[in-house]
MARMAR-779307 format. One record per residue (C-alpha): residue number from 1; y, z, x. Coordinates in steps of 0.25 Angstrom, whole numbers, m for minus. Last residue first. Layout:
REM MARMAR-779307
{resi->NUM; yy->Y; zz->Z; xx->X}
...
REM end
This chain:
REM MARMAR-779307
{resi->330; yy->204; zz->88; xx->239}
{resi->329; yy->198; zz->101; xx->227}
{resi->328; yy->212; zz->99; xx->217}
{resi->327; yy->209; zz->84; xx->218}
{resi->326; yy->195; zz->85; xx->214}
{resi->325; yy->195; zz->95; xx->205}
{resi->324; yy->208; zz->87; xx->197}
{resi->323; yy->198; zz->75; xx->199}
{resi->322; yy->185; zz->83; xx->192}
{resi->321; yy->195; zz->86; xx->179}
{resi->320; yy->200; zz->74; xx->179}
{resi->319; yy->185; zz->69; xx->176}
{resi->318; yy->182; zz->75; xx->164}
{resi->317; yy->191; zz->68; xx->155}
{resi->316; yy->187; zz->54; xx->161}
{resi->315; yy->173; zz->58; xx->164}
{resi->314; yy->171; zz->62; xx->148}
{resi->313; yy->181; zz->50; xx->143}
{resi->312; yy->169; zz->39; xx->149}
{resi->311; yy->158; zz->47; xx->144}
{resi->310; yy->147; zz->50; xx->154}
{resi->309; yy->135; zz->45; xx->161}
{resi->308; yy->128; zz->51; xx->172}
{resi->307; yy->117; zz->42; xx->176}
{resi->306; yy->102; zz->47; xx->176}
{resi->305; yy->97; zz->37; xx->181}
{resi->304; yy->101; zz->26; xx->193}
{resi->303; yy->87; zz->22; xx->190}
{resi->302; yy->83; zz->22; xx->206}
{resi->301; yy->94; zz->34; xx->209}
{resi->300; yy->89; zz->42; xx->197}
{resi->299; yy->74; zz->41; xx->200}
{resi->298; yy->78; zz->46; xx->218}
{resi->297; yy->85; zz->56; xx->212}
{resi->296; yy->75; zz->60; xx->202}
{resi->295; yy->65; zz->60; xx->213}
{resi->294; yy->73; zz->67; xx->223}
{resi->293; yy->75; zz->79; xx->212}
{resi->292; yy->86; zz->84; xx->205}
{resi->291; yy->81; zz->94; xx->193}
{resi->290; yy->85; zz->105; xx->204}
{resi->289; yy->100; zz->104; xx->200}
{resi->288; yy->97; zz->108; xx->185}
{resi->287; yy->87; zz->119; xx->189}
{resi->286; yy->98; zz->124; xx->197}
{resi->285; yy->92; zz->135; xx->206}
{resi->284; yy->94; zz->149; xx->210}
{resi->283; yy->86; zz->156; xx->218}
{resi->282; yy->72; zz->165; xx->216}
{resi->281; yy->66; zz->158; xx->204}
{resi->280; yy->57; zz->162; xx->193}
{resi->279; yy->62; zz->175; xx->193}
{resi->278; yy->78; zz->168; xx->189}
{resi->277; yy->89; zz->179; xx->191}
{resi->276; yy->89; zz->172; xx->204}
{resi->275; yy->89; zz->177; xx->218}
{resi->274; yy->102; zz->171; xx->229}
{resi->273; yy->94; zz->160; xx->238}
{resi->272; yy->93; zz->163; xx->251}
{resi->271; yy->97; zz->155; xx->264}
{resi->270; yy->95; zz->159; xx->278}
{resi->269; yy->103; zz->152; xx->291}
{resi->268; yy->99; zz->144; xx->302}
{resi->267; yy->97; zz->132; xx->294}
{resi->266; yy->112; zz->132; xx->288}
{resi->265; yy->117; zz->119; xx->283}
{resi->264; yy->103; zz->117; xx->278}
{resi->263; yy->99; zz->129; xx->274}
{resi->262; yy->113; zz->128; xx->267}
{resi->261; yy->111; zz->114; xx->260}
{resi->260; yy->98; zz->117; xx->256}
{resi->259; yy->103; zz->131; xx->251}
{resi->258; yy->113; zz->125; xx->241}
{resi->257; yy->101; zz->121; xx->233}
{resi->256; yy->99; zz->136; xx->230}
{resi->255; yy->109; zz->137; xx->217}
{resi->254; yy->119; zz->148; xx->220}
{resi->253; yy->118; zz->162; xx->227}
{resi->252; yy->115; zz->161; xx->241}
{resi->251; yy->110; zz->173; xx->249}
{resi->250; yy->113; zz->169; xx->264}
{resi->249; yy->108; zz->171; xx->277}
{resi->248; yy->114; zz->169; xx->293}
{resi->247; yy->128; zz->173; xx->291}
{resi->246; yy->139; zz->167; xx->300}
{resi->245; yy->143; zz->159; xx->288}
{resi->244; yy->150; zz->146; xx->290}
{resi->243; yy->137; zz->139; xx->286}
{resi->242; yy->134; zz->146; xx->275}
{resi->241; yy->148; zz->145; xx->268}
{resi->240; yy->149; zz->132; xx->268}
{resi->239; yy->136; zz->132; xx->259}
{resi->238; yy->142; zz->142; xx->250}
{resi->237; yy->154; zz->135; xx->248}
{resi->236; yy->146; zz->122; xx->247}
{resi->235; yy->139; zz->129; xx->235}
{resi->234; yy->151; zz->136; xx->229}
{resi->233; yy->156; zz->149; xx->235}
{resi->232; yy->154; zz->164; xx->235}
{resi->231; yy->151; zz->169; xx->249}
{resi->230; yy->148; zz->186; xx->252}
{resi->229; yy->143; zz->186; xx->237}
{resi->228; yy->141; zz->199; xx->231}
{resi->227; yy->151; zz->199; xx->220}
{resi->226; yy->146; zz->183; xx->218}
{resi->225; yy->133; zz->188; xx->211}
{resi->224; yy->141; zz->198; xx->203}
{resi->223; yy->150; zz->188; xx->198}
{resi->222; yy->140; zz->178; xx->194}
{resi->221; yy->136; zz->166; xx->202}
{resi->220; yy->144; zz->153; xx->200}
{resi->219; yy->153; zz->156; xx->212}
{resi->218; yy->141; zz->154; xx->222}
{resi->217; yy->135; zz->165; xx->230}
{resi->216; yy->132; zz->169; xx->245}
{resi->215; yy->125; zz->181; xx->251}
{resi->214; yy->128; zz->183; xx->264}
{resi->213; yy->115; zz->186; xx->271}
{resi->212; yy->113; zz->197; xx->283}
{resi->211; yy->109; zz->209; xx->271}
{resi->210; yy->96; zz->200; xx->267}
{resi->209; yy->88; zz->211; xx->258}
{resi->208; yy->101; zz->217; xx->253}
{resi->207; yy->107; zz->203; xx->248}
{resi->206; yy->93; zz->200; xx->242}
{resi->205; yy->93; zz->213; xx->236}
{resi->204; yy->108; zz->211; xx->230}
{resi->203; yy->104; zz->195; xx->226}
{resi->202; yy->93; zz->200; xx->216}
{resi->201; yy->101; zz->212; xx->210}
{resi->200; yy->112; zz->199; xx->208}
{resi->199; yy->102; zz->189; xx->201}
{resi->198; yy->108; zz->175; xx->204}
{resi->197; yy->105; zz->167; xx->189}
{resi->196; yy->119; zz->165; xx->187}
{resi->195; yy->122; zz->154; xx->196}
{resi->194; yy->111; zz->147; xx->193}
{resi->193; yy->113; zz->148; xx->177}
{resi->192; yy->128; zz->143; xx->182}
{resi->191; yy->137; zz->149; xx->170}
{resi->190; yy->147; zz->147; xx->159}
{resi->189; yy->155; zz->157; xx->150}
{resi->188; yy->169; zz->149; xx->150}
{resi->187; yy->179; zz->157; xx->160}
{resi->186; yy->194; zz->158; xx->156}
{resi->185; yy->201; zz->160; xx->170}
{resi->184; yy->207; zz->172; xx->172}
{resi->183; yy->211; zz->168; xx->188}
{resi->182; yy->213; zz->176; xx->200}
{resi->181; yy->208; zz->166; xx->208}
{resi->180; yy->194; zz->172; xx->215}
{resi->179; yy->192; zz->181; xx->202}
{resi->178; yy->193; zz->168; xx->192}
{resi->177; yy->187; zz->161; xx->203}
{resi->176; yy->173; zz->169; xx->202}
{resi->175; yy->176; zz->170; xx->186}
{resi->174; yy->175; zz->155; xx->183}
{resi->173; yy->165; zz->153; xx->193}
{resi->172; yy->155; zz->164; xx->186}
{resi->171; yy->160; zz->158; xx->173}
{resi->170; yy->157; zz->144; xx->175}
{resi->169; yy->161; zz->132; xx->163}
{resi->168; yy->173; zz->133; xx->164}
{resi->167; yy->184; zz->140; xx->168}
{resi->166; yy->196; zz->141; xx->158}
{resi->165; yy->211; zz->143; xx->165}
{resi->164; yy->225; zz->147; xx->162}
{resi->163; yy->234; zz->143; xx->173}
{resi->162; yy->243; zz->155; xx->177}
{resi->161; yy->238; zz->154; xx->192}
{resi->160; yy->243; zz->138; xx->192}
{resi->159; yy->228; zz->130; xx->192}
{resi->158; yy->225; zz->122; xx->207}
{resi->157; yy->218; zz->139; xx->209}
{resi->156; yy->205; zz->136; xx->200}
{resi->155; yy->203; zz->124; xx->207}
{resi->154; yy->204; zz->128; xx->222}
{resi->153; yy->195; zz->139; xx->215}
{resi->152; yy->184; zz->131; xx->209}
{resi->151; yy->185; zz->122; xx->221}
{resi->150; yy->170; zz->124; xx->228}
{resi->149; yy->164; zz->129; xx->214}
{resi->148; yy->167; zz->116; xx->209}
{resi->147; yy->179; zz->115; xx->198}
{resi->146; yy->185; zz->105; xx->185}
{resi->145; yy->199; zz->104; xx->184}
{resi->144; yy->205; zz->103; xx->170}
{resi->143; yy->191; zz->104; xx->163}
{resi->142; yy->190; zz->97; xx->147}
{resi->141; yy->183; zz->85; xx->152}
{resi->140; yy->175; zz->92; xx->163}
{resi->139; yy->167; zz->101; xx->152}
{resi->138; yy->161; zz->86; xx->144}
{resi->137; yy->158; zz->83; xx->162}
{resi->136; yy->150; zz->94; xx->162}
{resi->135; yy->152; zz->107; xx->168}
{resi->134; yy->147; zz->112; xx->183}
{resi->133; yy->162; zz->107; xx->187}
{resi->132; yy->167; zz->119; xx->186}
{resi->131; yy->178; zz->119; xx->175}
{resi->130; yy->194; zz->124; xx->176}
{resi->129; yy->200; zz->122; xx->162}
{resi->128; yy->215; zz->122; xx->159}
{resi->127; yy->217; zz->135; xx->148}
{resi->126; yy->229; zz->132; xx->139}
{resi->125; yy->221; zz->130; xx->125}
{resi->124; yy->210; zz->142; xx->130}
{resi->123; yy->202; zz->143; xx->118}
{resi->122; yy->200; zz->128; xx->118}
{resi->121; yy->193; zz->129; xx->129}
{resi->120; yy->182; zz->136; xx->124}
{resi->119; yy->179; zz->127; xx->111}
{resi->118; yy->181; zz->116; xx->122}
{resi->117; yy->169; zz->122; xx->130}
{resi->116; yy->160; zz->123; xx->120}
{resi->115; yy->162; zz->110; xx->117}
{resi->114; yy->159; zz->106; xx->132}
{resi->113; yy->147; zz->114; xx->132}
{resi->112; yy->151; zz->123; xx->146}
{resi->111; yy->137; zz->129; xx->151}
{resi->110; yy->130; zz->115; xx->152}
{resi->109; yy->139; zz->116; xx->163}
{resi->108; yy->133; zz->127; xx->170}
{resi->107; yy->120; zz->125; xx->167}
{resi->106; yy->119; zz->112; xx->174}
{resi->105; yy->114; zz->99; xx->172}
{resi->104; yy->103; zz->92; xx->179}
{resi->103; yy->97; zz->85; xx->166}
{resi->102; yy->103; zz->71; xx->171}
{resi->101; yy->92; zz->71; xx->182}
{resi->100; yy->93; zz->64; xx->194}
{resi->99; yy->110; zz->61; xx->191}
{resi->98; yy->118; zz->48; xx->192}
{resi->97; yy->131; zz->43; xx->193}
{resi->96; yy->134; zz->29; xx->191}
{resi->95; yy->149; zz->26; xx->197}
{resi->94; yy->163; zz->23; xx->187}
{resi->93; yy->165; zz->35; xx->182}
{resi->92; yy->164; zz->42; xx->196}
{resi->91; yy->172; zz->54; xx->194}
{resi->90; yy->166; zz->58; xx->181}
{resi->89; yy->153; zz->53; xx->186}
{resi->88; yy->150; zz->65; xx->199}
{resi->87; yy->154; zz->75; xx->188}
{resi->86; yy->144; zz->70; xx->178}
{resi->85; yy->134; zz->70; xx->191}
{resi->84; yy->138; zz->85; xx->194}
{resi->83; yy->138; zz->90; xx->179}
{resi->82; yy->124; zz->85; xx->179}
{resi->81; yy->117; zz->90; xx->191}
{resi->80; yy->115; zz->87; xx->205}
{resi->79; yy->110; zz->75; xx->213}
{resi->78; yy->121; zz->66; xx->209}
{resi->77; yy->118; zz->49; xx->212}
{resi->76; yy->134; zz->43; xx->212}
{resi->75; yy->132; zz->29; xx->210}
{resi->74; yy->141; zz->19; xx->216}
{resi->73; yy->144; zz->26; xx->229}
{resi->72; yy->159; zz->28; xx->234}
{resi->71; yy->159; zz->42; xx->233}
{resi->70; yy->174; zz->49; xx->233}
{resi->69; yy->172; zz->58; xx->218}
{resi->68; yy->156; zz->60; xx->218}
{resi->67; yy->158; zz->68; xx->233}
{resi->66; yy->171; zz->74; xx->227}
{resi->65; yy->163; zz->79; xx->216}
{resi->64; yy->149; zz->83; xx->225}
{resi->63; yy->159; zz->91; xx->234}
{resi->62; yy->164; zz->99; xx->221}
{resi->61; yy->150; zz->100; xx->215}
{resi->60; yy->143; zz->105; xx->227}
{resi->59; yy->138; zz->96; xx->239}
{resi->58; yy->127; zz->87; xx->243}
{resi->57; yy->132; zz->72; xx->247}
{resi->56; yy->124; zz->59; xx->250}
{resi->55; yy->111; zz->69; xx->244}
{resi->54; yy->96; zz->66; xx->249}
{resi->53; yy->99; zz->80; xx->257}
{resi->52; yy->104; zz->86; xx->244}
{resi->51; yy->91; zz->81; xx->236}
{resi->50; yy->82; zz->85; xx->245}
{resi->49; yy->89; zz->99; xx->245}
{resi->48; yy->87; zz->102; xx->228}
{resi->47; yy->100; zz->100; xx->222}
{resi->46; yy->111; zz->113; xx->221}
{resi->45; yy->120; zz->107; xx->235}
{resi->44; yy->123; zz->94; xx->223}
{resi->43; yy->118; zz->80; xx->226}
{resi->42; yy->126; zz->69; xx->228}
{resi->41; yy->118; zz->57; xx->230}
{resi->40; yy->126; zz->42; xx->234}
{resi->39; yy->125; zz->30; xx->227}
{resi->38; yy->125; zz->16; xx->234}
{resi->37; yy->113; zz->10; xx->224}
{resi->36; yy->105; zz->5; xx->236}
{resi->35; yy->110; zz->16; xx->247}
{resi->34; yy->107; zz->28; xx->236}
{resi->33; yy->95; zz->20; xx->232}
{resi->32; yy->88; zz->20; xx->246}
{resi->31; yy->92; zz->35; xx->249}
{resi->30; yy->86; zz->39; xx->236}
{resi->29; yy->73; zz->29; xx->240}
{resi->28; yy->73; zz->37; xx->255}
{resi->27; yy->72; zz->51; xx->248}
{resi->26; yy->62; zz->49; xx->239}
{resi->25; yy->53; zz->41; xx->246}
{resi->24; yy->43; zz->37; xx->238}
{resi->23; yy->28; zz->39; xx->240}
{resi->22; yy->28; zz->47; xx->229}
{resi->21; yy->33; zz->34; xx->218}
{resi->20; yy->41; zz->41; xx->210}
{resi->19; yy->35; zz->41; xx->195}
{resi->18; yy->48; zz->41; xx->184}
{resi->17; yy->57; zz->51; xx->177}
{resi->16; yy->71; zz->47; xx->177}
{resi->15; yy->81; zz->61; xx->173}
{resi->14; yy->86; zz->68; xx->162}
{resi->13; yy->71; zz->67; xx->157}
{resi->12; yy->72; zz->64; xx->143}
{resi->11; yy->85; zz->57; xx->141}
{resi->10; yy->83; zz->51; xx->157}
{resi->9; yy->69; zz->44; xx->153}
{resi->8; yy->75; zz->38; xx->141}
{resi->7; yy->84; zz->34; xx->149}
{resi->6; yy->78; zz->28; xx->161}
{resi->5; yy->69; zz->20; xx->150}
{resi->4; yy->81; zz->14; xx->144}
{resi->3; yy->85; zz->12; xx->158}
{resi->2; yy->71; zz->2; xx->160}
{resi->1; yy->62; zz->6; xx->171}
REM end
């Protein structure tokens, strides 16, 4: 297939649509290509579990930086979202980086329009800028020191107490650390549409219906999901946690691909999802994340399509944020 057809296919798609042979196996073709074009597969804890166990590396945002940042492969194939594989660029300018579907984004960045975000900004002139590194790369160039869930506080705390700060682009992690460090920082009004669809009446019963599980959130959640939180942590907090834990079951509130990894780390123990506000559907998952499939990994691993591209000035401005993260989180 020619590329001007790959692209055309990609601008109407986001991803490489073509017949797969059934008889194909998926798996043992990803694994052929990985050794044959020396890449390597990270995939994020949110994917669907065939994907994490076809994975090189599965982890959350910060392990899935430092993974991107110390790998020796020529093409970096990211089974995640968007911001993930721009991030996954940024420090590797020089190595192909490709995505399944280039319309995997995330609610959360798409919550921080740049321009938008200067116009806030520049009402806070002496304010240095803390961003989760769910914004795009456009939000990176104007961040000081880009955060994970994992380091958000290490983070938070490098800056002198009497540091003026903007937080951007998650409010419920803004005012979480805000009330863990003491800090006033300036929130910009952006959310997890996961995050915040957990329906607090819906988690009380559950909690009341299974009295022997701890019931476990991530710092995304709203304040009054987290007020009853035994655990609050990012997703290989909450994983960690699950394993050192003497308890037997758990409510989990964040996206339900981190349950693979738990059922699997755990298979003596019980895992439930945390209710939605969502009738059509009883946990919470990332639509985003769940448009990674083992065909379109195995489609963009062949054509090495969709590849993240971006503006030379972009990565450089956007990526001192991601090594001062990185140095502050060795």
């Amino acid at each position: 297939m020619e590329r001007k057809q790959l692209q055309v296919m990609l601008e109407q798609n986001g991803h490489i649509v073509e017949p797969i042979d059934p008889k194909l196996k998926l798996v043992d073709e990803i694994n052929r290509l990985k050794k044959e074009k020396n890449a390597v597969i990270l995939s994020h804890f949110y994917v669907d579990g065939e994907l994490q166990d076809i994975a090189d590396y599965v982890g959350d945002s910060l392990q899935l930086a430092q993974e991107a940042a110390k790998t020796e492969a020529d093409m970096i194939v990211f089974v995640g979202v968007h911001f993930m594989a721009e991030t996954a660029k940024i420090i590797n300018p020089s190595k192909k980086v490709i995505l399944p579907d280039l319309k995997a984004g995330c609610s959360l960045a798409e919550s921080a329009p740049i321009e938008k975000f200067k116009q806030f900004k520049a009402q806070y002139p002496d304010h240095k800028v803390i961003s989760y590194i769910n914004c795009t790369a456009d939000l990176k160039t104007v961040t000081d020191v880009v955060c994970t869930s994992s380091n958000a506080v290490k983070i938070v705390e490098s800056f002198p107490k009497d540091e003026k700060l903007i937080f951007a682009p998650d409010k419920n992690l803004g005012n979480y650390l805000n009330s863990l460090t003491g800090r006033d920082m300036i929130l910009w009004d952006g959310a997890c549409m996961v995050h915040e669809q957990f329906a607090v009446e819906k988690i009380v019963d559950l909690m009341n219906e299974h009295p022997d599980a701890d019931f476990i959130a991530h710092p995304e959640c709203e304040k009054p999901v987290l007020l009853l939180a035994k655990h609050i942590g990012s997703t290989s907090s909450l994983l960690n946690y699950v394993q050192e834990s003497p308890a037997k079951k758990f409510i989990v509130a964040t996206e339900s691909g981190i349950l693979h990894q738990m059922k699997k780390a755990c298979p003596d123990k019980i895992f439930i999802p945390a209710p939605s506000n969502d009738s059509t559907c009883a946990c919470a998952d990332c639509s985003y994340m769940k448009l990674n499939s083992l065909q379109k990994l195995y489609i963009c691993m062949k054509h090495e399509q969709p590849e993240i591209q971006l503006p030379e000035e972009v990565m450089n401005a956007a990526r001192k944020s991601i090594v001062r993260m990185l140095e502050i989180s060795k």
